[in-house]
N, C-alpha and C positions, 0 to 999 in steps of 0.2 A: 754049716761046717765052719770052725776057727780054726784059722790058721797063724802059729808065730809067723814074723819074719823069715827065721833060719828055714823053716818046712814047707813056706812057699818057693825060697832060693832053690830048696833041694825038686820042688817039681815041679819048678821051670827050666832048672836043670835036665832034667829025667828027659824034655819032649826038645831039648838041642835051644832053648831061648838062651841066651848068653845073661849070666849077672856077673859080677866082682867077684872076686876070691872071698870067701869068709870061713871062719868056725867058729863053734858055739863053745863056752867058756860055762862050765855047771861046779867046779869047785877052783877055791881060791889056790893059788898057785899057779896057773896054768894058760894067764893073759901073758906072761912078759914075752913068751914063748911065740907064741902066738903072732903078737907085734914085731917079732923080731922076722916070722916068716912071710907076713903078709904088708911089711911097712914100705911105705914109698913115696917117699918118707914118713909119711903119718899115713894114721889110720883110723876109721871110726868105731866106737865102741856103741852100742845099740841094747837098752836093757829089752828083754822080751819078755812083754807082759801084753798079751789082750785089750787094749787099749789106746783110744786116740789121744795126740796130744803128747807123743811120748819127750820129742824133742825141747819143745817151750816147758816142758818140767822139768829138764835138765839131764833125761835119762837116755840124750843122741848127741856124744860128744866128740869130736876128733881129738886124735891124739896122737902127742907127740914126740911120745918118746913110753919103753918098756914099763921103767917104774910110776907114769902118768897111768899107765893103763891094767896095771896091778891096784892101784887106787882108787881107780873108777871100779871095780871090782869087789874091791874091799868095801867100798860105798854101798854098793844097791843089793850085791848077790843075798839071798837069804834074807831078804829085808824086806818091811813092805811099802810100797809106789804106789804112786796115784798119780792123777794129772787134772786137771780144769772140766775134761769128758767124761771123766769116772765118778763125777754124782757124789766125791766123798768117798768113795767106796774105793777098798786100797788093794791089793793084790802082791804077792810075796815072789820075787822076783827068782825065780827059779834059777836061771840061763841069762845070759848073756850074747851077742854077737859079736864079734869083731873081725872087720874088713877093712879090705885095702883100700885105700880111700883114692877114687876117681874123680876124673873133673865129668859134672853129666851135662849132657848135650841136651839129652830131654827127659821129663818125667813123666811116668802116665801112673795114675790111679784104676785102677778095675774094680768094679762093686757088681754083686749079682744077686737079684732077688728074686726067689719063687715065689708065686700065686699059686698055691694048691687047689683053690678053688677053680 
């Protein structure tokens, strides 16, 4: 199973885990909006695409202000991304995230592999 970003927030959401306020951003117009609800002061903007590596390509950026984050938007939405782990292989960035951006105390990774055998 793949999961973006935004649809793992939403079911860790669903079972009471605590994350950040965010919402997903799928046509242009509708980041400044956005940052204007979730800013404090800044905010990060997160492209979602299936893929590691998203930040050091430039596609996990805080921002800091509305029309900062109409432009990150205008950047990537509908466009296609890649990063250093995608082999070349580039992916067209549908969605967008954008949260309120918190200081983290800590961060954990989770990976899960089945052996069907």
């Amino acid at each position: 199973m793949k999961l973006h970003e935004y649809q793992s927030r939403d079911l860790l959401a669903q079972y009471g885990i605590p994350t950040s306020r965010g919402e997903v951003v799928k046509k242009s117009g509708e980041a400044a909006a956005i940052f204007n609800r979730l800013a404090n002061p800044t905010c990060m903007a997160k492209v979602q695409v299936l893929m590691g590596g998203r930040g050091k390509a430039g596609g996990v950026k805080r921002m800091q202000n509305a029309a900062e984050t109409e432009a990150f938007v205008q950047q990537f939405l509908g466009k296609p991304f890649s990063t250093y782990q995608s082999a070349g292989e580039s992916k067209i960035v549908k969605s967008i995230l954008v949260t309120e951006d918190i200081p983290i105390q800590e961060e954990y990774y989770l990976g899960v592999v089945v052996d069907r055998s």
